[in-house]
C-alpha positions as CSV (number, residue, x, y, z in Angstrom):
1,X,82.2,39.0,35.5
2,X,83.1,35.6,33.8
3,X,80.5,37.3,30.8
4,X,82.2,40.9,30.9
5,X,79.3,42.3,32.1
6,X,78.9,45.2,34.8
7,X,77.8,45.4,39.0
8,X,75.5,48.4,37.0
9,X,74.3,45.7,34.4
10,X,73.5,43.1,37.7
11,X,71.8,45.7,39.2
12,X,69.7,46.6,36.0
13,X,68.6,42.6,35.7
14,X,67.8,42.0,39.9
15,X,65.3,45.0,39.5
16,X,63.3,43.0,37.0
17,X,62.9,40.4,39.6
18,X,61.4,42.6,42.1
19,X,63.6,42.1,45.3
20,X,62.4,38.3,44.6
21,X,66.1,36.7,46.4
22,X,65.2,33.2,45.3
23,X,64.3,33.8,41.7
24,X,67.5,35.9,41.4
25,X,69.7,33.5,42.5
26,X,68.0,30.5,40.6
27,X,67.7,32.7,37.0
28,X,70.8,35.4,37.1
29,X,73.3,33.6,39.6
30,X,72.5,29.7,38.8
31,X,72.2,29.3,42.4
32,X,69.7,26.8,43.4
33,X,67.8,28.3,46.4
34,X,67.2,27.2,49.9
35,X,63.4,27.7,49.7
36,X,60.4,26.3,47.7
37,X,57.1,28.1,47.5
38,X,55.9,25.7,50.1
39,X,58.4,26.8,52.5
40,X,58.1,28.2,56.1
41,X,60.7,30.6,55.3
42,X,61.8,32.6,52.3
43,X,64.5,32.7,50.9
44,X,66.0,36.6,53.0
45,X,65.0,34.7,55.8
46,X,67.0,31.6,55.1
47,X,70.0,33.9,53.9
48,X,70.3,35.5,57.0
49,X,70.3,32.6,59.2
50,X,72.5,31.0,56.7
51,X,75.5,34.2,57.6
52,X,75.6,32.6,61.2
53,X,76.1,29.2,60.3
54,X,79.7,28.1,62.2
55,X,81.4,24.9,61.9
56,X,81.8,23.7,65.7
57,X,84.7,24.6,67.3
58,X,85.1,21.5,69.4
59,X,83.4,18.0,69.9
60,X,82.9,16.5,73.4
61,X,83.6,12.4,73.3
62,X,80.8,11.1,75.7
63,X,79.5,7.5,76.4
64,X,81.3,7.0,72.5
65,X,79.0,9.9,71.3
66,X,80.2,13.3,69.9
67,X,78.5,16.7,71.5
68,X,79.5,19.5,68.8
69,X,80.3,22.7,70.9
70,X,80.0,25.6,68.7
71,X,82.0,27.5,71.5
72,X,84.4,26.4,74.2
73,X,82.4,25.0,76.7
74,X,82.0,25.7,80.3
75,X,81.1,23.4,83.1
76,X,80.2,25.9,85.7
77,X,76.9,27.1,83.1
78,X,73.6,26.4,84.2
79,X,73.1,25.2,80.3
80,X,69.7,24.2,79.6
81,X,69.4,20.8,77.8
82,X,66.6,20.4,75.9
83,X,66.5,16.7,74.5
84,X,63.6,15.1,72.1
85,X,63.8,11.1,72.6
86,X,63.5,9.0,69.0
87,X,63.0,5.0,69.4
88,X,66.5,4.6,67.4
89,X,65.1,3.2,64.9
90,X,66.6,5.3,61.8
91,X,63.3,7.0,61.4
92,X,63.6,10.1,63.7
93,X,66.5,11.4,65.2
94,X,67.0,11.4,69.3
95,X,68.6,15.2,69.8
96,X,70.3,17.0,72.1
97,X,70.7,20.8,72.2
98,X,72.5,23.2,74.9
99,X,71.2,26.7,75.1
100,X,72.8,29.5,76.5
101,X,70.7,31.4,79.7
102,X,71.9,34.3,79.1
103,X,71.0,34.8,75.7
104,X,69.7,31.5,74.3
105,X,72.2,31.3,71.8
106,X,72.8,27.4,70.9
107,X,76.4,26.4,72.3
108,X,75.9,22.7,71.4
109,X,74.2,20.1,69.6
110,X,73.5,16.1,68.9
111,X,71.5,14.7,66.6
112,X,71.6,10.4,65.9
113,X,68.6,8.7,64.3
114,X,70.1,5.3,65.7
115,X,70.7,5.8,69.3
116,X,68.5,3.3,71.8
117,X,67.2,4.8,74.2
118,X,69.2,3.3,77.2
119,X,72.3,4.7,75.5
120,X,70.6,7.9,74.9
121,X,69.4,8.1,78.4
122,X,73.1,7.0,79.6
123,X,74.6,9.7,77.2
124,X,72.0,12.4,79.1
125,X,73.0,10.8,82.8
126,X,76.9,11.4,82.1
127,X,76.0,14.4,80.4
128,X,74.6,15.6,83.9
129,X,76.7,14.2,86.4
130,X,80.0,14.2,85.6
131,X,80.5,17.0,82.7
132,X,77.9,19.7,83.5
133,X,76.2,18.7,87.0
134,X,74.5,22.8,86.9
135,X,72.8,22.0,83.7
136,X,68.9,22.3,83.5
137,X,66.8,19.2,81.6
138,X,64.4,19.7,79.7
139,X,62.8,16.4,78.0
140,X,59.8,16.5,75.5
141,X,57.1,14.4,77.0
142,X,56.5,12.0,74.1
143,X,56.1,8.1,73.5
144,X,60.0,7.7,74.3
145,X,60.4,10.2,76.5
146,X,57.9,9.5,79.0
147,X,60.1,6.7,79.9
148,X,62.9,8.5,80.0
149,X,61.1,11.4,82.4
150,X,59.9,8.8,84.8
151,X,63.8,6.9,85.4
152,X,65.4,10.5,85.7
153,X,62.5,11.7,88.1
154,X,63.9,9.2,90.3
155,X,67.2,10.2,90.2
156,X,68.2,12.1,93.1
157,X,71.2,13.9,91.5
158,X,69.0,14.8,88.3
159,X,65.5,15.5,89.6
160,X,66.1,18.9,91.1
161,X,67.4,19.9,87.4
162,X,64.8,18.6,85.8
163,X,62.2,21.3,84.0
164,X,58.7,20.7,85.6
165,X,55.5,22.6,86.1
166,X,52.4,22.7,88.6
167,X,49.4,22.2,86.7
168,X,45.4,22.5,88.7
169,X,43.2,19.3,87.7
170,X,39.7,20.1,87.8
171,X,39.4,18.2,90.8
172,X,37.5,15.4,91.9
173,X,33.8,15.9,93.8
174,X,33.6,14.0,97.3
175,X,31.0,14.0,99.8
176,X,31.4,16.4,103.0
177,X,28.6,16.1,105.7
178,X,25.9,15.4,103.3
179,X,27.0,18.0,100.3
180,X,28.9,17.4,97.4
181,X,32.0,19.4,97.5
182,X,34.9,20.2,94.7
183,X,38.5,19.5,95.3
184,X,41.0,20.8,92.9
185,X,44.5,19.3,93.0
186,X,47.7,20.3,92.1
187,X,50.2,18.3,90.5
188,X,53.6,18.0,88.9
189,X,54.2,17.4,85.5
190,X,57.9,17.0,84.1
191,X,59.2,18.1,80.4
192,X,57.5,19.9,77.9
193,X,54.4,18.3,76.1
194,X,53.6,18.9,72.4
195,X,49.9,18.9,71.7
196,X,47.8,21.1,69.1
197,X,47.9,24.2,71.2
198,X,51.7,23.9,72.0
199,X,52.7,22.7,68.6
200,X,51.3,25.9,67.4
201,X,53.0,27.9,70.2
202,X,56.6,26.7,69.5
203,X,55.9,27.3,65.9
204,X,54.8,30.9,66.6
205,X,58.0,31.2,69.0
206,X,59.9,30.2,65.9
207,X,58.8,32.9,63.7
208,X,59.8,35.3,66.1
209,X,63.3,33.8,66.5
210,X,64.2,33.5,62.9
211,X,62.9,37.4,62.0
212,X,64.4,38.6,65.5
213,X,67.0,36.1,66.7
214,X,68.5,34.6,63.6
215,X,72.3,34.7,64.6
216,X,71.7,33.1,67.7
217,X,71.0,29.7,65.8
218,X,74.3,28.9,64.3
219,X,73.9,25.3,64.1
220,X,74.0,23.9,60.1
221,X,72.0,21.1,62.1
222,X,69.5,23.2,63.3
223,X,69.3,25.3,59.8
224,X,68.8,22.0,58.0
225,X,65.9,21.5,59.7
226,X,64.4,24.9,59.7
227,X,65.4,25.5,56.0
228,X,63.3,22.5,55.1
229,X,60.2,23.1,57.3
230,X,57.2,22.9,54.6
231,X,53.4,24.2,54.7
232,X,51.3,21.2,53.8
233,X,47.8,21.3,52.0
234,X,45.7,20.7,55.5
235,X,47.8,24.4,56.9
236,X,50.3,21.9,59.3
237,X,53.9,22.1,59.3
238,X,56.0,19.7,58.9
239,X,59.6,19.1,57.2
240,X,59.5,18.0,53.5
């Protein structure tokens, strides 16, 4: 418009670029895009995500620690809590995210890459006792979090909350009048692990909620970290 030209003559030019959204913005609107041609996600993809984007509507002061609620939130919700423990050591980020169950929309987020983890486990503890005591807890299983998992499995407020499954060890062979016999056992594992096979089913899971679920992300946290999710020579991926 600023060039006295037409909506018909923009029309006219985007055709020559094929329905390509990032090499109009870049060439016609001098827009840098979100993408790159290494990225998870193009540039539609990004863009629609992008519409549901909110800044949070309130932030919850805990343990000196801000919670961004992207709605108004409610105590009686059996919110699940899915938390990834960092070492606090400005390399990684410890986070915090509350889901909906009715919809799994995200409500809330945390992100700090300098949180220890006795404050970040102390955060998690108020968190569960005193503000939202029908939350669920989910913890990823890693380095930090193992630690973390095994103080809160002892908790007797916290434990029953906690996300766990029964997983069947091959079992261990013992000697019953004379023969050799198989026992399989059962046991309890708490939080979510991330291996090969997992890391790939998350990732998979996350292809199906940005095409199908997009406005239920919300979070410019969360977007960040999508929007910058790269494929890397070896096929992994991993954020830029």
């Amino acid at each position: 418009k600023e060039l006295g030209k037409t909506e018909a003559w923009l029309a006219e030019q985007e055709r020559g670029f094929l329905g390509d959204t990032a090499k109009i913005k870049r060439e016609l609107l001098l827009d840098w895009p979100r993408s790159t041609e290494r990225s998870v996600f193009n540039e539609d993809q990004l863009e629609k995500i992008w519409q549901f984007v909110r800044e949070p509507v309130t932030s919850m002061k805990v343990n000196g620690y801000l919670i961004d609620f992207y709605e108004t939130p409610d105590v009686n919700v059996n919110y699940i809590m899915s938390c990834d423990v960092a070492g606090g050591l400005n390399r990684d980020n410890s986070t915090l995210t509350f889901v909906a169950p009715d919809d799994f929309r995200v409500v809330a987020d945390f992100r700090n890459p300098k949180i220890d983890t006795d404050s970040f486990y102390n955060l998690i503890d108020s968190l569960m006792k005193i503000w939202f005591r029908n939350a669920i807890l989910i913890i990823e299983r890693n380095n930090y979090g193992l630690n973390m998992l095994q103080r809160f499995m002892k908790d007797r407020i916290i434990e029953p909350r906690m996300v766990r499954e029964k997983r069947i060890s091959p079992g261990t062979k013992t000697m019953t009048d004379g023969f050799v016999v198989k026992r399989k056992t059962d046991n309890i594992v708490y939080g979510v692990e991330t291996t090969k096979k997992t890391r790939e089913e998350m990732f998979d899971l996350l292809l199906e909620i940005v095409e199908h679920d997009y406005d239920k992300i919300i979070s410019k946290k969360l977007y960040d970290d999508i929007a910058s999710l790269e494929t890397k020579k070896n096929g992994k991926i991993e954020h830029a």
